[in-house]
C-alpha positions as CSV (number, residue, x, y, z in Angstrom):
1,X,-18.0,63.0,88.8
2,X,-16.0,60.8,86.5
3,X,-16.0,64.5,84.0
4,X,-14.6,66.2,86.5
5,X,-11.7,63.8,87.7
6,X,-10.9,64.1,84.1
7,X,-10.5,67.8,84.0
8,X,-13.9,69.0,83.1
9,X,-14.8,72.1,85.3
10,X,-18.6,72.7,85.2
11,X,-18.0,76.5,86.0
12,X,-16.0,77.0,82.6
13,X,-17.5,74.2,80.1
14,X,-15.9,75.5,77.3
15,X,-12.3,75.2,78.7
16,X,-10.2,73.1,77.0
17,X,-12.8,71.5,75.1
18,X,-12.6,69.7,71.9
19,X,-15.0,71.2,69.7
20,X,-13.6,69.0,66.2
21,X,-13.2,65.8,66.7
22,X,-11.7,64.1,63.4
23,X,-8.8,64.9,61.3
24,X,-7.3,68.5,61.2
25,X,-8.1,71.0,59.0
26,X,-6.0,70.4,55.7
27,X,-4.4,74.0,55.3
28,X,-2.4,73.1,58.6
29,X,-0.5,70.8,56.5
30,X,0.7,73.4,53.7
31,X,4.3,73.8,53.4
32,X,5.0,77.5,54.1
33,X,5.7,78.1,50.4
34,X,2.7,77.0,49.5
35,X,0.9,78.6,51.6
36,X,2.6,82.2,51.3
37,X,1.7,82.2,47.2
38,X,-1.8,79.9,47.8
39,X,-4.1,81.3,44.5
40,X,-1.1,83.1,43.2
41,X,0.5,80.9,41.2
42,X,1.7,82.0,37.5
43,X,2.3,78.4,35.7
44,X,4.0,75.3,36.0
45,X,6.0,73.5,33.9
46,X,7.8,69.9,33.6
47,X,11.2,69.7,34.1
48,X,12.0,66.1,33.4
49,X,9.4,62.6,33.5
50,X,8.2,62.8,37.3
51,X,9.9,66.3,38.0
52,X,7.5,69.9,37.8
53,X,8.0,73.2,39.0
54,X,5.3,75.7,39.8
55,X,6.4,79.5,39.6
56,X,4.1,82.3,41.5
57,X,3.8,85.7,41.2
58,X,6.4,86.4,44.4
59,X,9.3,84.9,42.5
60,X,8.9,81.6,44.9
61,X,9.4,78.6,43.2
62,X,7.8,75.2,44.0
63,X,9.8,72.0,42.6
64,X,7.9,68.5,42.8
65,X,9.3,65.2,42.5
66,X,6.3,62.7,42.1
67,X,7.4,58.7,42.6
68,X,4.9,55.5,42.6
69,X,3.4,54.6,45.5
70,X,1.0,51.5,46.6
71,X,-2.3,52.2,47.3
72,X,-1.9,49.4,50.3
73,X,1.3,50.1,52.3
74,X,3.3,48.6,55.1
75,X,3.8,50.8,58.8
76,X,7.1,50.4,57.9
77,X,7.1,51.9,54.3
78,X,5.1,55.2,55.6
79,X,7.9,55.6,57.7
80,X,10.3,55.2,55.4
81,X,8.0,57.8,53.5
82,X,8.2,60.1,56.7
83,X,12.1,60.0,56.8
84,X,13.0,61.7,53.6
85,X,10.1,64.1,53.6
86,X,12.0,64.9,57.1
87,X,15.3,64.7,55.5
88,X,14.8,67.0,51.8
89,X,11.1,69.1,52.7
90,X,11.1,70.2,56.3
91,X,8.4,67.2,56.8
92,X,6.1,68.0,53.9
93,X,4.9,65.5,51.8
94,X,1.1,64.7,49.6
95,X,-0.5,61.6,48.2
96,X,-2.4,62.3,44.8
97,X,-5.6,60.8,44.2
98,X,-3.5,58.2,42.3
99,X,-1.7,57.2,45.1
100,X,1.6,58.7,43.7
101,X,3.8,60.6,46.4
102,X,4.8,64.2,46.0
103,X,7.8,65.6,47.9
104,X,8.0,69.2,47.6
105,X,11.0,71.9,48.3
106,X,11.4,75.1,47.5
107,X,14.8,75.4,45.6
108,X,16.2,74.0,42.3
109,X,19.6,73.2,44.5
110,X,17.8,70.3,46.5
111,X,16.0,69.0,43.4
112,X,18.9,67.0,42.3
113,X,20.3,65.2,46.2
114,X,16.3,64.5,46.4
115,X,16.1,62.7,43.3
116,X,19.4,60.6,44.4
117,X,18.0,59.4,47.2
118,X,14.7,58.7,46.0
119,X,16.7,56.6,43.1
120,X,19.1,54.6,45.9
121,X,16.0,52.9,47.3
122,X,15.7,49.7,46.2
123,X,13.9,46.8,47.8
124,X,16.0,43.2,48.1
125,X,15.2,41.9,44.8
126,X,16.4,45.5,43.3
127,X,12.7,47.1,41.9
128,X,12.9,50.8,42.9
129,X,10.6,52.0,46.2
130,X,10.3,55.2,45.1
131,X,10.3,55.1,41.5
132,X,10.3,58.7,39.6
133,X,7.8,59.3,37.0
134,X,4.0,59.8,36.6
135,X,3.5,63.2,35.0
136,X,3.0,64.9,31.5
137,X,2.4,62.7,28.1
138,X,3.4,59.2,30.4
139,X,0.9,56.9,31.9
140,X,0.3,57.8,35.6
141,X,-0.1,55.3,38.5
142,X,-3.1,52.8,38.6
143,X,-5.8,54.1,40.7
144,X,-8.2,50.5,41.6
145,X,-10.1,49.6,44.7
146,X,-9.8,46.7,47.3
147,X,-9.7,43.7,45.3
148,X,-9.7,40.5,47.0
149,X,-7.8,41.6,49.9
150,X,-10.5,43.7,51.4
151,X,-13.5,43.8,49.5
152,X,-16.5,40.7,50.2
153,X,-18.0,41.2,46.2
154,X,-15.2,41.7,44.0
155,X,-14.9,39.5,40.7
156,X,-10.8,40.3,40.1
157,X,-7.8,40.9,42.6
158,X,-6.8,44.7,42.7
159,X,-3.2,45.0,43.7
160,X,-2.2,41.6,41.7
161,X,-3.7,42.8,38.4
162,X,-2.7,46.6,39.1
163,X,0.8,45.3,39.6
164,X,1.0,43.2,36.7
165,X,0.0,45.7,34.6
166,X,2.2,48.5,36.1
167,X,5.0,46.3,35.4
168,X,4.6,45.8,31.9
169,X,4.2,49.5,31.9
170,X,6.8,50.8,33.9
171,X,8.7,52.8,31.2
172,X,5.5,55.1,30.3
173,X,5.7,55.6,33.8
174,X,8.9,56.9,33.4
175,X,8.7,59.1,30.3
176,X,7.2,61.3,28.6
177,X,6.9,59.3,25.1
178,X,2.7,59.1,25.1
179,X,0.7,61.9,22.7
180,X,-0.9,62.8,25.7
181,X,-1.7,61.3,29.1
182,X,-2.5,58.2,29.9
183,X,-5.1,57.1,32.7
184,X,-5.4,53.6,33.9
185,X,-7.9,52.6,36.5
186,X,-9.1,49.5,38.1
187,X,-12.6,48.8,40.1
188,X,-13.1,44.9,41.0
189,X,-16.7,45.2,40.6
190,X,-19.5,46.8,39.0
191,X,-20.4,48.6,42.1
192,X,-16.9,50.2,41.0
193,X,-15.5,52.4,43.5
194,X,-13.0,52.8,41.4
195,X,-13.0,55.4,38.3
196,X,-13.6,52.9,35.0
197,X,-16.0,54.7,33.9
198,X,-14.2,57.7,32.5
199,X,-10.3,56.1,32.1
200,X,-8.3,56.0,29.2
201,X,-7.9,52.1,29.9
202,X,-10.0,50.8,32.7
203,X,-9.8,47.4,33.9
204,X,-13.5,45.9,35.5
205,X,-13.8,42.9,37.3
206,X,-17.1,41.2,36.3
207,X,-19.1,38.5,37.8
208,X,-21.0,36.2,35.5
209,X,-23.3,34.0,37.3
210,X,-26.1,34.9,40.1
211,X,-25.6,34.5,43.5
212,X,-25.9,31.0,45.2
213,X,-28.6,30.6,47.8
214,X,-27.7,28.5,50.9
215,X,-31.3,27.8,52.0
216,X,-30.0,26.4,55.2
217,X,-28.6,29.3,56.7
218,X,-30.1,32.3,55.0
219,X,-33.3,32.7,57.5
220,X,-31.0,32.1,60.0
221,X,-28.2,34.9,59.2
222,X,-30.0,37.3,57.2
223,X,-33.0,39.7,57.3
224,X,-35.1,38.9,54.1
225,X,-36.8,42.1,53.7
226,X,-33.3,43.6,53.9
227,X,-31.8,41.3,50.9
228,X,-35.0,41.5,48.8
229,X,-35.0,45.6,49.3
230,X,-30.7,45.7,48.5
231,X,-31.5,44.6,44.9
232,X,-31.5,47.3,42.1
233,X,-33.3,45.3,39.7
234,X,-35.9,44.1,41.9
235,X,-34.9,40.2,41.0
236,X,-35.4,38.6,44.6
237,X,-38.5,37.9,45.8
238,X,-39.6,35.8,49.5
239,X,-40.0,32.0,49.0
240,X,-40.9,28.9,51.0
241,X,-38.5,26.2,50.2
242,X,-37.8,22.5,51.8
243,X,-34.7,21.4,52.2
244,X,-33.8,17.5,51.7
245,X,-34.6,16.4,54.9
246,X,-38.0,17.5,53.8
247,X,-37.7,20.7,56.6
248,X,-39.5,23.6,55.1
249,X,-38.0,27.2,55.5
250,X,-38.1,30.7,54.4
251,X,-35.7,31.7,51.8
252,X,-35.6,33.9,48.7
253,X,-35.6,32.9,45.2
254,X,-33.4,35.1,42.3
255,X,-34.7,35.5,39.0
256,X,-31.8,35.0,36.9
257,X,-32.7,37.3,33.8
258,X,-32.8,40.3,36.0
259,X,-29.9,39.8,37.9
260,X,-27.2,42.0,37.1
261,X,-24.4,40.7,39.6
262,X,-23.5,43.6,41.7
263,X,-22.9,42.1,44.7
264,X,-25.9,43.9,46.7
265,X,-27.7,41.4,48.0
266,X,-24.2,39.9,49.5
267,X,-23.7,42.8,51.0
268,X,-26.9,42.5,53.1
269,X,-26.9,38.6,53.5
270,X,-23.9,36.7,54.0
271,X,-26.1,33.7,52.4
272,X,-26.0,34.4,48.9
273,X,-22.6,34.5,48.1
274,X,-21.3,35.5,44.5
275,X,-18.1,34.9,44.1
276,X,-17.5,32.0,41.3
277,X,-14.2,30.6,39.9
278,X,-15.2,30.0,36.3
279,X,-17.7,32.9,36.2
280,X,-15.6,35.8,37.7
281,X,-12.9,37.5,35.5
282,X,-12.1,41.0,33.7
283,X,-13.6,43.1,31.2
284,X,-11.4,45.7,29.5
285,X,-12.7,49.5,28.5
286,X,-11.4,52.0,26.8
287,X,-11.2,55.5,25.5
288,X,-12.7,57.5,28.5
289,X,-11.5,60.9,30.1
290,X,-12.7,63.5,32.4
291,X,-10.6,66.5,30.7
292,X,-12.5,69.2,29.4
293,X,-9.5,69.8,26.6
294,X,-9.8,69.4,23.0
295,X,-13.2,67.8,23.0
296,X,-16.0,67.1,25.8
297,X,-15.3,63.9,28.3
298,X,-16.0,60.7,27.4
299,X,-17.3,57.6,29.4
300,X,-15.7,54.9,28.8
301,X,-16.3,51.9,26.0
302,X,-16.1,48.0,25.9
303,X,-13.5,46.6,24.2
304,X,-13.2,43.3,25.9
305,X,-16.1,41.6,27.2
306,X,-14.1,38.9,29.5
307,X,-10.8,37.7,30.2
308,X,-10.7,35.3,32.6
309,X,-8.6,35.2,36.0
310,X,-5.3,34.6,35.5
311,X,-3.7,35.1,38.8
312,X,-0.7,35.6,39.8
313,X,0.2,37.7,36.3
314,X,-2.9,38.1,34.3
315,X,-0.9,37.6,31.3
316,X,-4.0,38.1,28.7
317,X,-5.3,41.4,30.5
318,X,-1.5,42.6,30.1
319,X,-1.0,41.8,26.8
320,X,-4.0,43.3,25.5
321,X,-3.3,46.8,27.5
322,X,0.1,46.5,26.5
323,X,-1.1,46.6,22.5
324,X,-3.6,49.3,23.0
325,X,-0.6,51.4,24.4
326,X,1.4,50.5,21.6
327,X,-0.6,51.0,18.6
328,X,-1.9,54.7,20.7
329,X,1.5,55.8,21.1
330,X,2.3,55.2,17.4
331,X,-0.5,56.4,15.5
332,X,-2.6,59.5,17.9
333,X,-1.8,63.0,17.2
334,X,-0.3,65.0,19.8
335,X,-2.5,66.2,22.6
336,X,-5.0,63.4,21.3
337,X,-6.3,61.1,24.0
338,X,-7.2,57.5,23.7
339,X,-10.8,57.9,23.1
340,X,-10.3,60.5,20.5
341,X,-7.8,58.9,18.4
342,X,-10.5,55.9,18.3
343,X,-13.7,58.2,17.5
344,X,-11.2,59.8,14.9
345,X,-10.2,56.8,13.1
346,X,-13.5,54.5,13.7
347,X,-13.8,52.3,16.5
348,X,-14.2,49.8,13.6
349,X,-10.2,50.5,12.7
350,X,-9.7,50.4,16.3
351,X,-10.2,46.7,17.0
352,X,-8.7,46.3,13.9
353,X,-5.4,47.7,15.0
354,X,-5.8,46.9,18.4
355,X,-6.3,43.2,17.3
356,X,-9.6,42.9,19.7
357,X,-12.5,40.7,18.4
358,X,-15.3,42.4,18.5
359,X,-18.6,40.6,19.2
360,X,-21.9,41.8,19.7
361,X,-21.6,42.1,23.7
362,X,-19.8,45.1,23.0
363,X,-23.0,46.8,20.5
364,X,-23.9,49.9,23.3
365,X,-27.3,50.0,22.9
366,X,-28.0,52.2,26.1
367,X,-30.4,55.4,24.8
368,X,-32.0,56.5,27.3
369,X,-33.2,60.0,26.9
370,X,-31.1,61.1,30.0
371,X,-28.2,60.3,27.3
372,X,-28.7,63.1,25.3
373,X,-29.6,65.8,27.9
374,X,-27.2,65.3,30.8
375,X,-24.7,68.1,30.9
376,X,-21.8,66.2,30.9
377,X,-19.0,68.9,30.4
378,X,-18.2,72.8,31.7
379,X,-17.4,73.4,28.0
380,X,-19.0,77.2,26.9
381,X,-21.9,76.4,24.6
382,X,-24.5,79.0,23.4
């Protein structure tokens, strides 16, 4: 009875029923210019840093203003968001996957009053809110995962480095002065939900040390078939242990040369906790991309194998990023990414310009024969 004091008549069961629950379909959301000239768009071009205007086959023109956003934003932010997508776009707006924000309109005339107000908003110490930029031969925002905020197995913070980093940055954000685009990524771990693996510069936090076992507890708060099964390298096995008051319990021992310090088992028991002042900290890659253009993509490389934590600024991590941006910018060819100017030159001439020591836990020695067969690019080959 309680479905039909709620509205529900048994006669008609499809009346008014909710047949979708979850978000709405994303076409919905389309601004009508968009929609109109979807899949008949002639080209796009950039205007100015941050500014791009898409041209279809109609005549309709599409102008974009992209600014930074955070990837972790306030209620009263999103609002702020919400009020001058209501005020220039009719209430249109996007987030890119690098959690830059798009407001779109459909003349050249509101371009300009858009860009003005984006500019006037400043928070109380006077960095911009909605800073314009992001697009062409720059360096776009810093995608990067939960960090120490969210996340239970992370080795490095995510918004503290990411904002360090940014700020150092910040002009390349805001011009168009690279050979060619610049992606910067962040994941805190190596379970790396974030995209390191194929980014121009990528920033990993790395743990160093196994996870500690708190006998005690562990039988008590975990499942031990469930931990032994979450490890990849099969490097925790069932053991019998007694504690100091001579109590004897069931526990799990690691074997240290085949752990590999992802964070599983942490995820599945609460009792082997990873996380480790001295032994967390950063390891910097390079020369990755996922661009088809001028040459195949490209994981990512090694160039630093650990910088340790320097929170609140990461100075180090900066400084080295910083000088790979540098010596790039003065000395790649146009349309050259990161990792091409370095296979061009030598990764030998790399470090050397770069001034990174190189050591020999940065030899890749990974050959699998999967290596050479993967299809890793939609380039035409006979």
């Amino acid at each position: 009875m309680a479905f039909i004091s709620s509205g529900y008549n048994p006669d008609k069961p499809m009346e008014d029923r909710i047949t979708d629950i979850g978000p709405r379909k994303y076409d919905e959301f389309y601004p009508p210019v968009i929609a109109k000239n979807k899949g008949t768009w002639l080209y796009h071009e950039y205007l100015q840093p941050g500014v791009f205007v898409h041209v279809a086959e109609s005549g309709d023109e599409v102008y974009t203003v992209r600014c930074g956003g955070a990837r972790l934003m306030s209620v009263t932010h999103i609002r702020e968001i919400c009020e001058i997508a209501d005020k220039h776009c009719g209430g249109y707006l996007r987030f890119t996957t690098r959690n830059n924000i798009e407001f779109m309109v459909d003349g050249k005339d509101k371009v300009q009053p858009l860009i003005d107000d984006l500019e006037s908003r400043k928070f109380d110490a006077g960095s911009f809110k909605f800073p314009i930029g992001g697009t062409g031969a720059g360096i776009s925002n810093i995608v990067h995962t939960q960090g120490w905020l969210h996340c239970h197995t992370p080795a490095t913070d995510a918004s503290g480095p990411v904002k360090a980093v940014m700020d150092v940055l910040f002009d390349e954000f805001k011009n168009h002065r690279m050979p060619a685009h610049v992606r910067v990524s962040l994941a805190c771990c190596l379970n790396m939900c974030g995209a390191v693996h194929c980014s121009d510069i990528a920033i990993l936090g790395y743990h160093r040390k196994p996870p500690l076992l708190d006998h005690e507890y562990l039988d008590k708060m975990c499942e031990i078939p469930l931990a032994i099964a979450s490890c990849p390298t099969a490097a925790i096995k069932p053991s019998k242990v007694e504690l100091p008051d001579g109590k004897k319990v069931n526990s799990v021992a690691i074997n240290n040369d085949r752990c590999m310090f992802c964070g599983n088992c942490y995820t599945m028991c609460p009792s082997l906790p990873l996380a480790d002042t001295e032994g967390d900290g950063i390891v910097l890659m390079a020369g990755g991309k996922v661009s088809n253009r001028v040459s195949a993509p490209k994981f990512s490389k090694v160039v630093v194998a650990f910088i340790p934590n320097e929170a609140p600024r990461w100075p180090t991590t900066c400084d080295v990023i910083q000088k790979m941006v540098e010596v790039y910018a003065g000395e790649a060819r146009k349309y050259e990414r990161l990792g091409e100017w370095a296979e061009r030159i030598g990764w030998e001439r790399f470090f050397e310009k770069c001034e990174l020591e190189f050591t020999h836990h940065l030899i890749d020695d990974f050959r699998d024969p999967a290596y050479y067969t993967w299809r890793q690019t939609s380039q035409f080959k006979f």
